[in-house]
C-alpha positions as CSV (number, residue, x, y, z in Angstrom):
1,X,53.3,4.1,122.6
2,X,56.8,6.2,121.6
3,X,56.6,8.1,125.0
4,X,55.7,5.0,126.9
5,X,58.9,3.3,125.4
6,X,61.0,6.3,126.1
7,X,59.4,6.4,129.9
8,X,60.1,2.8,130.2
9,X,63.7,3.3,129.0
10,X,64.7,7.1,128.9
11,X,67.8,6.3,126.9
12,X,66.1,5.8,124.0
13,X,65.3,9.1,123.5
14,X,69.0,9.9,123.5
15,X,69.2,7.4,120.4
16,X,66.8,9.0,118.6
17,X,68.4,12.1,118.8
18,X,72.2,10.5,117.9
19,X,71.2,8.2,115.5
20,X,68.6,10.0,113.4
21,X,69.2,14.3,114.4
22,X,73.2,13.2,115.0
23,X,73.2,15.4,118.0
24,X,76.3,14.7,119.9
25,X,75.4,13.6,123.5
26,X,77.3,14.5,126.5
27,X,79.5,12.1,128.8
28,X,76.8,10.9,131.3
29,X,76.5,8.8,134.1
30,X,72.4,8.4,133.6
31,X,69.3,9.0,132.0
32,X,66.1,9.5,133.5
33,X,62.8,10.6,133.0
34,X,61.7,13.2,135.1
35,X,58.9,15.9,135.8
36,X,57.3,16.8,132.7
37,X,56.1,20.1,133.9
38,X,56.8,23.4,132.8
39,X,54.6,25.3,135.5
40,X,55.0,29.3,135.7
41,X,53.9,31.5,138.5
42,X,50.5,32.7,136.4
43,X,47.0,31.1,135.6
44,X,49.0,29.5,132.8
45,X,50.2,25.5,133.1
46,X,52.1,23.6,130.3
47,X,52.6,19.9,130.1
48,X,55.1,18.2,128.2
49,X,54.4,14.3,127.3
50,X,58.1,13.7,128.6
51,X,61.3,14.9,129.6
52,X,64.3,13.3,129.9
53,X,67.4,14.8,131.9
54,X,70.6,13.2,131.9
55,X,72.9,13.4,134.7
56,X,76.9,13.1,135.3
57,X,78.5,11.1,138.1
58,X,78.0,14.1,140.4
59,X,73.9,14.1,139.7
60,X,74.4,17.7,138.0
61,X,72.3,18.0,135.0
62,X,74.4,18.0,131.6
63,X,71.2,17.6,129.1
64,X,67.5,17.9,128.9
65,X,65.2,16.2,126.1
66,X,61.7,17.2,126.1
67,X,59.3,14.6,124.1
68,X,56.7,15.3,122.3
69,X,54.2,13.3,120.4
70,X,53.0,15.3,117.6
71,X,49.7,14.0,115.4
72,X,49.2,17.1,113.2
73,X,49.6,20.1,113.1
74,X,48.5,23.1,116.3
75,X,49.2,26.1,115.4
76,X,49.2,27.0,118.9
77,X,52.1,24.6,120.1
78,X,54.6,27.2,118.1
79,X,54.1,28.9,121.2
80,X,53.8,26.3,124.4
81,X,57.2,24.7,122.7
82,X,59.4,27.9,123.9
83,X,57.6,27.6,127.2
84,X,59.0,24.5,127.9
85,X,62.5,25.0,126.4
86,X,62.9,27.9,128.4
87,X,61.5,26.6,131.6
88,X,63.2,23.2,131.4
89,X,66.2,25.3,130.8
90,X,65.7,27.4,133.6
91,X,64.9,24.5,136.2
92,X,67.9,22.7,135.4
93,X,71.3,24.9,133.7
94,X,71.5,22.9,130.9
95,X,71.3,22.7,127.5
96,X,67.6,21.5,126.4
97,X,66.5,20.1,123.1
98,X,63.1,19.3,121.9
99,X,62.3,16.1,120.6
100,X,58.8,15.8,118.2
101,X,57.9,12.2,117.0
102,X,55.3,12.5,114.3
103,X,53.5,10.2,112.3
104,X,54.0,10.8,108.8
105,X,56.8,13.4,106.8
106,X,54.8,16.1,106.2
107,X,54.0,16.6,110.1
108,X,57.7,16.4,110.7
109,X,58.0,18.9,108.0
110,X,55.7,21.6,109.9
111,X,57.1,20.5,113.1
112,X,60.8,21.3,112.4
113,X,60.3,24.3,111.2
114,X,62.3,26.9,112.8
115,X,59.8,29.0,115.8
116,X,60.8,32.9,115.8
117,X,60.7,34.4,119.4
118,X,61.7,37.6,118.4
119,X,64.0,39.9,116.5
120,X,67.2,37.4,117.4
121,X,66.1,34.6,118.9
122,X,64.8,31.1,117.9
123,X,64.0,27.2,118.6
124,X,64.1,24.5,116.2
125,X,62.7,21.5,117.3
126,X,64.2,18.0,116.1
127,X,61.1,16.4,114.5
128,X,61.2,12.7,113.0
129,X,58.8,10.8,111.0
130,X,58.8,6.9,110.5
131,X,61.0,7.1,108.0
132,X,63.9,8.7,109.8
133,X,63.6,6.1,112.4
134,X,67.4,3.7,112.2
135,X,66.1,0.3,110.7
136,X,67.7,-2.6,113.5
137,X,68.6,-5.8,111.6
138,X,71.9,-6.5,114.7
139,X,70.3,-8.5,117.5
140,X,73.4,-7.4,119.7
141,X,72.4,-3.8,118.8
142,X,68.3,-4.8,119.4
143,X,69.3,-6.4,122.5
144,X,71.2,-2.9,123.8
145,X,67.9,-1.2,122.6
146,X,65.1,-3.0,122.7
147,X,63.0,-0.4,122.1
148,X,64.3,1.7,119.4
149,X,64.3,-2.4,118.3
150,X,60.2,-1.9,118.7
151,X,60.3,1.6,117.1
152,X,62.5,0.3,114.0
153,X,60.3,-3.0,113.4
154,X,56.7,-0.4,114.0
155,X,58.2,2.2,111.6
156,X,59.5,-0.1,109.1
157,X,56.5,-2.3,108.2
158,X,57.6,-3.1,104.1
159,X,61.2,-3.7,105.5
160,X,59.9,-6.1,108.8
161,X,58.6,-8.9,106.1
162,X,62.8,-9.3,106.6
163,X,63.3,-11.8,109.1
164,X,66.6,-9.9,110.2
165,X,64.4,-6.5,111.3
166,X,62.1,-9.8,113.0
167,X,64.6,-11.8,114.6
168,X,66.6,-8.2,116.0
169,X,63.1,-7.4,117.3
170,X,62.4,-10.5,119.1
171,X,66.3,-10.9,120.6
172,X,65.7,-7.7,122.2
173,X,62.3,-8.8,123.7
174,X,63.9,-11.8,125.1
175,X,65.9,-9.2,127.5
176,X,62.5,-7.7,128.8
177,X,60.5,-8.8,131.2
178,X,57.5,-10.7,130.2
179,X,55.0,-7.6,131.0
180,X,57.0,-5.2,129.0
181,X,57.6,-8.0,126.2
182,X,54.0,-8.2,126.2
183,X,52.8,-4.9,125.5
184,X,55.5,-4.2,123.1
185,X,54.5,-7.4,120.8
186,X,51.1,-6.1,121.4
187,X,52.1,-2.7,120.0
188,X,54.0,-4.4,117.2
189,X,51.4,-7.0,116.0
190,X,48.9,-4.0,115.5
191,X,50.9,-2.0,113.2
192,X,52.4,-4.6,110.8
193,X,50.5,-5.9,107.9
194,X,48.8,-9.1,108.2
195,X,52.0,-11.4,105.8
196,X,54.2,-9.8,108.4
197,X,52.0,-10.6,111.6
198,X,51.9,-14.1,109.8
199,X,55.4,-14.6,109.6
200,X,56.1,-13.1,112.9
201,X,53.9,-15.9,114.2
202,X,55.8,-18.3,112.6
203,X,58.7,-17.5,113.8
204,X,57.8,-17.6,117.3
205,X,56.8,-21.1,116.8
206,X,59.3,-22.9,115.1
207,X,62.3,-20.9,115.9
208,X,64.0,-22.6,119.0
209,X,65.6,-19.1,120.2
210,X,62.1,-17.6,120.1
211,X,59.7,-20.1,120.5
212,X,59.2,-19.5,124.3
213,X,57.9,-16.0,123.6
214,X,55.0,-17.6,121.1
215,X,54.1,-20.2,124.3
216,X,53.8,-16.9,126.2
217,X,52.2,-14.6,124.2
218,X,51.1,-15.5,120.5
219,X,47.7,-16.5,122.3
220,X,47.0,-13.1,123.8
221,X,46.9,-12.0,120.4
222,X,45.0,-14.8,119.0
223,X,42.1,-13.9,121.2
224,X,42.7,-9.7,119.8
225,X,41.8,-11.4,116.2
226,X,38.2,-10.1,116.2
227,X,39.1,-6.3,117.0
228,X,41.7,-6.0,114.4
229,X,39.3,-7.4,112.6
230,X,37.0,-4.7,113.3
231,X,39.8,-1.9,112.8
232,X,40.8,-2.9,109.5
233,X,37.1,-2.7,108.6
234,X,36.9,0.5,109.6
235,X,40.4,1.8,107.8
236,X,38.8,0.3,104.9
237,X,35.6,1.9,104.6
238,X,37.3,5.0,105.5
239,X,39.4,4.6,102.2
240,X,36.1,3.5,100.0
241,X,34.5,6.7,101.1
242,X,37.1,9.1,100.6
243,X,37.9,7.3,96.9
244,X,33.9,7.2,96.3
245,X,34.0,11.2,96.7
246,X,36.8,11.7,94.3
247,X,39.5,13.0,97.8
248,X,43.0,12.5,96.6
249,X,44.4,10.6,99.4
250,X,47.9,11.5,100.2
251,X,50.6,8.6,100.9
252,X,51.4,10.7,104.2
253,X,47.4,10.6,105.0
254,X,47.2,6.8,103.4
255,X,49.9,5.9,105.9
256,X,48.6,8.1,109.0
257,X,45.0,6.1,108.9
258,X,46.7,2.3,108.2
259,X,48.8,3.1,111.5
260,X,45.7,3.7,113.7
261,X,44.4,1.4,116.2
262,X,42.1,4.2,118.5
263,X,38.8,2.2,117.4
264,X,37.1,5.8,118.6
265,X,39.2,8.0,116.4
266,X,38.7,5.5,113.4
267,X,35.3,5.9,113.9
268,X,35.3,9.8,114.2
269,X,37.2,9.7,110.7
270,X,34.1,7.5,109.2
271,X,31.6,10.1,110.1
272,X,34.0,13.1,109.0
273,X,34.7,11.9,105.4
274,X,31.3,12.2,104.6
275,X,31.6,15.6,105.2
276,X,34.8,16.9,104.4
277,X,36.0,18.7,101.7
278,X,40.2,17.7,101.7
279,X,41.7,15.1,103.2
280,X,43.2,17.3,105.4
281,X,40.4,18.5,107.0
282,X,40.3,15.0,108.4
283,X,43.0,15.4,110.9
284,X,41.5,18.8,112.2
């Protein structure tokens, strides 16, 4: 969902990298996302999830943010991330940072660590966990950034039982269309805890500023009951097995499984914590 958010609105890539990096931002004119490609003449093709290039008034390139999403750690992305850099570089004469949005510290941890290319030369990529991630409680600033809003109230879940972080939330989905709003509230009501969901509800009931957005959507959720049903079951059982076998469960870990909502993967981790030795060997 972070690179759909960023595709849907490619400044908000820039605001992660001001508000929680503090990279100053050049003047621009516009911000867009753009070929995510990083294609050489050889057999060889890289990918990036998204790139964002921001423009002046004249259309001349004055920045270039690739995005990654990062789940754990690969080894062998120490050595595609240069690629891209480079290339992206290259393609468009400007300076290019690389943005990695992980799930949990200790992913941002691996992730920021600075890449070697040779006897001078490095890359550091600008990873953030969760916890980096600005906490909105301003509905004039939600409204601005309606997604970082999203990203604030998903990242945030003890803090969103606040009705501010709610409320900022929700005035910046009333700016969206009602797609978009959709599949943000969607996104949102997946990763909060149940009191929060609850009192998210209510407040797209009896709220009069937000009570249109509840006609519109609360039901669409209403009838998702029975899978998130299902996907807390299987976080759940995940936990019971992993405790039954004595696995120290890591808050980072803890955190990482509570946030997933790929019924497949949460499945896949069932099966594998039978088996496993360390919780780490998990998220191989």
């Amino acid at each position: 969902m972070p690179i759909e958010l960023i595709r849907n609105r490619p400044e908000t890539a820039l605001e992660l990298l001001h508000y929680v990096k503090r990279i100053e931002l050049p003047p621009f004119a516009a911000a867009r996302v753009e070929s995510a490609d990083s294609t050489q003449p050889s057999p060889i093709e890289f990918r990036a999830d998204s790139v964002v290039v921001v423009r002046d008034e004249t259309g001349t390139a004055v920045m270039a943010v690739i995005v990654e999403v990062q789940q754990g750690r690969d080894a062998g992305k120490r050595f595609s991330w240069p690629v891209y850099v480079t290339t992206l570089r290259s393609q468009h004469k400007c300076d290019t940072a690389l943005l990695v949005i992980c799930p949990d510290r200790s992913t941002a941890r691996w992730c920021e660590r600075t890449i070697n290319l040779g006897p001078s030369g490095v890359i550091t990529p600008l990873a953030i966990d969760p916890g980096r991630i600005p906490l909105i409680t301003d509905p004039d600033q939600a409204r601005a950034s309606p997604e970082l809003a999203v990203l604030s109230a998903v990242a945030h879940p003890v803090e969103a039982d606040d009705e501010q972080v709610l409320q900022a939330m929700l005035a910046g989905l009333a700016t969206l269309d009602q797609d978009r709003a959709r599949v943000y509230l969607s996104y949102v009501i997946s990763s909060l805890r149940d009191v929060t969901v609850k009192r998210l509800e209510e407040m797209m009931t009896t709220i009069q500023d937000f009570d249109y957005l509840g006609e519109k959507y609360f039901s669409h959720w209403l009838a998702k009951g029975e899978l998130k049903g299902e996907r807390k079951g299987e976080i759940k059982s995940i936990f019971a097995v992993l405790d039954a076998r004595g696995l120290k469960i890591s808050d980072d870990a803890r955190e990482r499984i509570r946030r997933c909502d790929d019924p497949d993967q949460l499945d896949a981790w069932v099966r594998k914590a039978a088996v496993i030795t360390t919780v780490d060997e998990l998220f191989d």
